[in-house]
C-alpha positions, 0 to 999 in steps of 0.5 A, spaced: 336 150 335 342 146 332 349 147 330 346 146 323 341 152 324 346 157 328 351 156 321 346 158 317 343 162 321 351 165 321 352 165 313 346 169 312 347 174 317 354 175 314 351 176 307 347 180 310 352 185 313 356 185 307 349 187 303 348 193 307 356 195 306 356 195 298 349 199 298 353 204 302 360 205 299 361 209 293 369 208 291 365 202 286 361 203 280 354 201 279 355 195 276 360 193 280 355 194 287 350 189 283 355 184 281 356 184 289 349 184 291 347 178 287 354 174 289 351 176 297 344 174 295 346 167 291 350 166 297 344 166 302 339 163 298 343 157 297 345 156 304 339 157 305 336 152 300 342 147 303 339 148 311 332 146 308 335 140 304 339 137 310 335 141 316 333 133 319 326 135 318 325 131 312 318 130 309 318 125 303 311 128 301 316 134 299 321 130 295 319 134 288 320 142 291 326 139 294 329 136 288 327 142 285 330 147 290 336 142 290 337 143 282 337 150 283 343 150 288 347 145 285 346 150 277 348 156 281 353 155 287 359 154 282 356 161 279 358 163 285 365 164 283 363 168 276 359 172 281 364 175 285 369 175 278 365 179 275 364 184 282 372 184 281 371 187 274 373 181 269 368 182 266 371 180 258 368 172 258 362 174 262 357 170 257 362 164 256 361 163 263 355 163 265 353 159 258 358 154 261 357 155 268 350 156 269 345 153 263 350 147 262 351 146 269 343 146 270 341 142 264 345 137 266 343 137 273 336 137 270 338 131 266 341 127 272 335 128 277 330 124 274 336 117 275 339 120 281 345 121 278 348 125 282 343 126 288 336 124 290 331 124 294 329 117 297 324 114 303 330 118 309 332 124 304 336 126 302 342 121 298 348 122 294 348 119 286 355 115 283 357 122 279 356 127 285 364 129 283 360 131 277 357 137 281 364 138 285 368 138 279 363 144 276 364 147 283 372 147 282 372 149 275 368 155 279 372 157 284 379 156 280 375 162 276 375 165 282 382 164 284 385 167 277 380 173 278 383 176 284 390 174 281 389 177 274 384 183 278 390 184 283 395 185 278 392 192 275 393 195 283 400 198 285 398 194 292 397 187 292 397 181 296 399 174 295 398 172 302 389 174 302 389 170 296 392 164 299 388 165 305 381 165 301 383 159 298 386 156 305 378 158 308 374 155 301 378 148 302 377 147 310 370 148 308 369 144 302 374 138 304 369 137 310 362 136 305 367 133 301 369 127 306 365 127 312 358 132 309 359 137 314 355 142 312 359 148 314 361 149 306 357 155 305 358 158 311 366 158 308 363 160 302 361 167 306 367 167 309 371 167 303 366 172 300 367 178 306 375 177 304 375 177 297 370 184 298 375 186 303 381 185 299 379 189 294 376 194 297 383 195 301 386 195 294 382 201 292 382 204 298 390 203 298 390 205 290 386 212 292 391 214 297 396 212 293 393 217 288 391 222 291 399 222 294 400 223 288 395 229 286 398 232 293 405 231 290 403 234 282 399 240 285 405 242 290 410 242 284 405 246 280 405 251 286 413 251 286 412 252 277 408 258 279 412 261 285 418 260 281 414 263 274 413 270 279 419 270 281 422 269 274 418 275 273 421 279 278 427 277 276 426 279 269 425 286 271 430 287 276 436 283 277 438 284 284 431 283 287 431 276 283 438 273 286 434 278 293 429 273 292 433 267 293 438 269 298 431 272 302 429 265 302 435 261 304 435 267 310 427 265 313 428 257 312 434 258 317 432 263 321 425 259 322 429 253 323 433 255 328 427 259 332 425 252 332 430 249 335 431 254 341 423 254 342 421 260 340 414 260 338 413 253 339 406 253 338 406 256 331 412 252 328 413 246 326 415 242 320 409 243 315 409 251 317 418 251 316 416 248 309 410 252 307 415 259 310 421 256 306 416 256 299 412 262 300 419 267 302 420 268 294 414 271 294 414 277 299 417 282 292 411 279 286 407 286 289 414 290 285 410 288 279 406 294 279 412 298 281 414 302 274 421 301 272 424 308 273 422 308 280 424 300 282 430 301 278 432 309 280 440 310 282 439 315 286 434 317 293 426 316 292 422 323 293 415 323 297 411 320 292 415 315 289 416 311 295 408 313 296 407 308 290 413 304 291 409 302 298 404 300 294 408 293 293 405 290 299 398 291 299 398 289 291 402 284 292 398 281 297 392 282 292 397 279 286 398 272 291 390 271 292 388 271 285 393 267 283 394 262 287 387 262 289 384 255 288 390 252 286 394 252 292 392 250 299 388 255 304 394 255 310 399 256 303 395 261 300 394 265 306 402 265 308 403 267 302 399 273 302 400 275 309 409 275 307 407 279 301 403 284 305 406 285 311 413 284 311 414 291 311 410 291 317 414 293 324 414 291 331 412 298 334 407 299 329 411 305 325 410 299 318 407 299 312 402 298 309 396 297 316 401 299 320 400 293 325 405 292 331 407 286 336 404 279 334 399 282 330 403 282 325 403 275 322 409 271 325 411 269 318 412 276 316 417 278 321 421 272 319 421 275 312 422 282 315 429 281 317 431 276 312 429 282 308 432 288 311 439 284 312 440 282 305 438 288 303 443 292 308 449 287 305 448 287 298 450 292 293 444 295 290 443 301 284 442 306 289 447 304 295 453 300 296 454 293 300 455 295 308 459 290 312 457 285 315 458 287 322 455 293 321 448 290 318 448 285 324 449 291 328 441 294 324 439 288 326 440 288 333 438 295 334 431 294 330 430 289 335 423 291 338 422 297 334 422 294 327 424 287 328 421 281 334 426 281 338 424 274 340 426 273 333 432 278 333 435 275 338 435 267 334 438 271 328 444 273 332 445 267 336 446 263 329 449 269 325 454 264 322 449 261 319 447 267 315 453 269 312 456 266 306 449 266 302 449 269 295 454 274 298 460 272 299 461 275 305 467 273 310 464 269 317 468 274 322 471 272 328 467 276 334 462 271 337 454 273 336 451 279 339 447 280 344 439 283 342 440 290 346 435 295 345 439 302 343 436 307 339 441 309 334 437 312 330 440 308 324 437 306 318 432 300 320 430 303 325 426 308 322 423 303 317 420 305 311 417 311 314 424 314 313 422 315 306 417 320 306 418 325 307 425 325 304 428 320 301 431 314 305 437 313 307 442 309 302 443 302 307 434 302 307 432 297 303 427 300 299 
């Protein structure tokens, strides 16, 4: 087999690769996939009409198809060009193209054929005519049309590259120079070559647009998620002051202690970046249950009797509800089922004695015994329609005395070791000057250790959050 076949043999089955490749990719439009096609296909078949020309079998009984055959060539290469402009979407001077590139082209080509004007067919073959860089300018016009396509292309993405472009032209020349010079016919196998970059390049620019799109869907539905936990919370706000400055305090408390718990290796398995910032944006949404709750019960100044407390429970379970229908099919799967774990179960506690599943230990969801010390101490500081603020010492204390009772002690212990972080937030509350505490289990039975379940059958004590 000779060099000139194995090059030929090469460019078909380089068009052939690139023919497969579009029939099976989705990201370009229908039109598009058949302008690359049939650059693919013109490429193969003028490669392969040049091999029969220049093969080095030639018969002078076949001087007349062979004339034709070139005819052919030489009207479509320089289409070649338009071809894979038109694939690229410049579509806007199609017919002037082809009238100026093809049926010009080829009725000059038929004109000059008989007087070997820019080749023919003697005696030993194959021989160039005296206006043979007729042909070549036409194919320099078209590739020139290629050039400022893929430029003029480039420009409509948000990622290009000068360089591709450069690199293309560089291949094209290093195979047209040696035709051109010393009739090495290595022009089409450039060609083909130069067809697969240009297909890759914009395909990558595509691909690159896509992903920079979809960054931006991305960015546009999490700001759409921060708009509606924020519109909740607005909702909770708007009904009771304090529990809409609780919701932003709340927030602040998970996202330190959560970020401290990682910072100590606490739950290593289970908190990490995407998890904190996923915590951080859920917090203000552990209260929206609060919604059903009737005003005169939320905003009562004095102690919950059995039943109203029975309905004040309520929260966690519809609040769960609440953060489902909402969010559903607007907010990502792992999100929406933080979301509705916090709000649910927040209530929940260590031993069991929580509301409203009483689940106990690490069946309570790791984000809703995060959320439930950031609740129980912001509620213990702040001044609230049924209770005074309690110092801060003495909230600390609640804290260590729930660990394992109501609170993770894991978690406790983390919360203790940063105290100083938790001081200062909303509250104004002074950073004391005793070092942190260590998690202890003492029952004194003080307000968090009987939970929520102090509120039934009578009325909760004045520090318990409600």
């Amino acid at each position: 087999m000779t060099f000139y076949a194995c090059i030929t043999i090469l460019t078909e089955l380089i068009m052939l690769a690139m023919t497969v490749h579009v029939r099976s990719h989705s990201a370009f439009t229908r039109t598009q996939k058949l302008w690359f096609l049939l650059t693919f296909a013109a490429v193969m078949a003028c490669a392969a009409a040049e091999y029969a020309v220049h093969c080095g079998f030639y018969d002078p009984r076949f001087a007349l198809p062979l004339t034709v055959v070139t005819i052919l060539q030489f009207a479509t290469s320089p289409l070649l060009g338009i071809f894979f402009s038109e694939a690229l979407g410049r579509n806007r001077q199609r017919k002037r193209a082809v009238v100026v590139f093809y049926f010009i082209n080829l009725l000059v080509e038929c004109v000059s054929a008989p007087f070997g004007w820019i080749f023919s067919f003697g005696p030993e073959g194959y021989t160039r005519g005296p206006l043979f860089l007729l042909y070549g300018a036409f194919y320099f016009v078209s590739l020139l049309y290629l050039i400022v396509s893929m430029v003029h292309v480039g420009r409509s993405f948000r990622h290009r590259d000068r360089g591709t472009i450069v690199m293309i032209l560089i291949v094209l020349i290093a195979g047209i120079l040696p035709m051109t010079l010393f009739r090495t016919q290595i022009t089409y196998l450039a060609i083909a070559i130069s067809a697969s970059l240009c297909y890759i390049y914009y395909n990558d620019l595509i691909q690159q647009d896509i992903q920079a799109k979809l960054a931006a869907d991305r960015e546009t539905i999490s700001r759409m998620q921060e708009h509606i936990i924020s519109g909740l919370a607005s909702l909770i706000e708007n009904r009771d002051l304090e529990t809409g400055e609780h919701v932003t305090r709340t927030s602040e408390f998970v996202r330190i202690l959560s970020e401290a718990a990682e910072a100590d290796g606490v739950y290593p398995e289970q908190l990490d970046g995407r998890t904190l910032s996923m915590l951080y944006r859920a917090a203000p949404l552990h209260d929206v249950g609060k919604i059903i709750v009737p005003d005169e019960i939320l905003k009562k100044p004095g102690k919950l009797m059995e039943e109203e407390f029975a309905q004040m429970k309520r929260h966690a379970s519809e609040g769960g509800r609440i953060v489902r229908e909402v969010l559903e099919g607007v907010a990502n799967s792992e999100y929406l089922v933080m979301a509705e774990e916090i709000a649910s179960f927040h209530h929940e506690h260590w031993d069991g004695d929580g509301y409203p599943s009483g689940l106990a230990g690490e069946d309570i969801p790791l984000a809703a015994r995060i959320m439930a010390i950031a609740d129980v101490f912001d509620a213990l500081i702040s001044e609230r329609c049924y209770k005074e603020a309690m110092p801060a010492e003495q909230a600390f204390a609640v804290i260590r005395e729930g660990a394992g009772t109501h609170f993770d002690p894991q978690l406790v212990r983390v919360f203790l070791d940063h105290r100083d972080a938790f001081l200062g937030i909303g509250t104004g509350v002074p950073v004391p000057e005793q070092q942190p505490h260590r998690v202890g289990r003492r029952r004194t039975g003080t307000a968090a250790n009987g939970a929520a379940a102090r509120f039934a059958p009578l009325p909760s004590p004045a520090s318990q959050p409600r």
